[in-house]
C-alpha positions, 0 to 999 in steps of 0.5 A: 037364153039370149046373149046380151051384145049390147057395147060388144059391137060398140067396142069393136067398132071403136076399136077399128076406128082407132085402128083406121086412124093410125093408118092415116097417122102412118100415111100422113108420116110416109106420104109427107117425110120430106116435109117433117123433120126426123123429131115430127116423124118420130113423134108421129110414129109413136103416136101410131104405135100408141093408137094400134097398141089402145085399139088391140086392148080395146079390142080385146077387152070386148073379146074378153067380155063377148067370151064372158057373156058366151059362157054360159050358152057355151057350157050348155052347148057343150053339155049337149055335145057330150050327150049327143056323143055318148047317144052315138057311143049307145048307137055304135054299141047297139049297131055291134050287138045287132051285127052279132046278132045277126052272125049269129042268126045266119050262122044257125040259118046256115046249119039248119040248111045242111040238115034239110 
C-alpha cells in the first residue's frame, strides 16, 4: 500500500518559507531600530509573530494529515510487531524446553556412567 504525500511536502515547504520570512521581518526591526519609530517597530514585531504563529498551524496541519495518511501502514506495522514478539516469546519458550531437556539427558547420561 503506497502512501499518498501528495500536498504534505508542499505544506511544509509553505510553511518554512513563511517561517524564513518572519526571520527577515525580525532582522529588517533589529537591524533598522533607529530608524522606525516604537509603533512601526511594534507592528512589525506583531507581524512576525503572526507569521511564525500561521507557519506552525501550517506546519502542524500537514503533520496531522501525514499522520493520518500513515495510519494505516502504522496499524499494519504494529500488527507485525505484535506477531514478531509473540514468535520470540514461542522461541524463548522453546529454547527453555530444549535447556530442560537437555539437563535432563546429561542427568541420565550422568547416572548411566556411574553404573558403567
Amino acid at each position: 500500500m503506497a502512501i499518498d504525500f501528495d500536498g504534505v511536502d508542499s505544506l511544509f515547504e509553505y510553511s518554512n518559507k513563511i517561517q524564513e520570512l518572519a526571520n527577515e521581518v525580525h532582522r529588517f526591526r533589529n537591524n533598522s531600530r533607529t530608524q522606525l519609530s516604537q509603533e512601526e517597530r511594534a507592528t512589525l514585531k506583531s507581524y512576525e509573530y503572526r507569521l511564525r504563529r500561521d507557519a506552525t498551524t501550517i506546519a502542524t496541519d500537514a503533520g496531522i494529515d501525514l499522520l493520518t495518511r500513515l495510519q494505516p501502514q502504522l496499524a499494519i506495522l504494529k500488527e507485525g510487531i505484535e506477531k514478531a514478539d509473540s514468535l520470540l516469546q514461542n522461541i524463548d519458550a522453546a529454547k527453555d524446553v530444549i535447556s530442560a531437556i537437555t539437563e535432563v539427558f546429561t542427568a541420565v547420561t550422568n547416572v548411566f556412567a556411574l553404573l558403567k
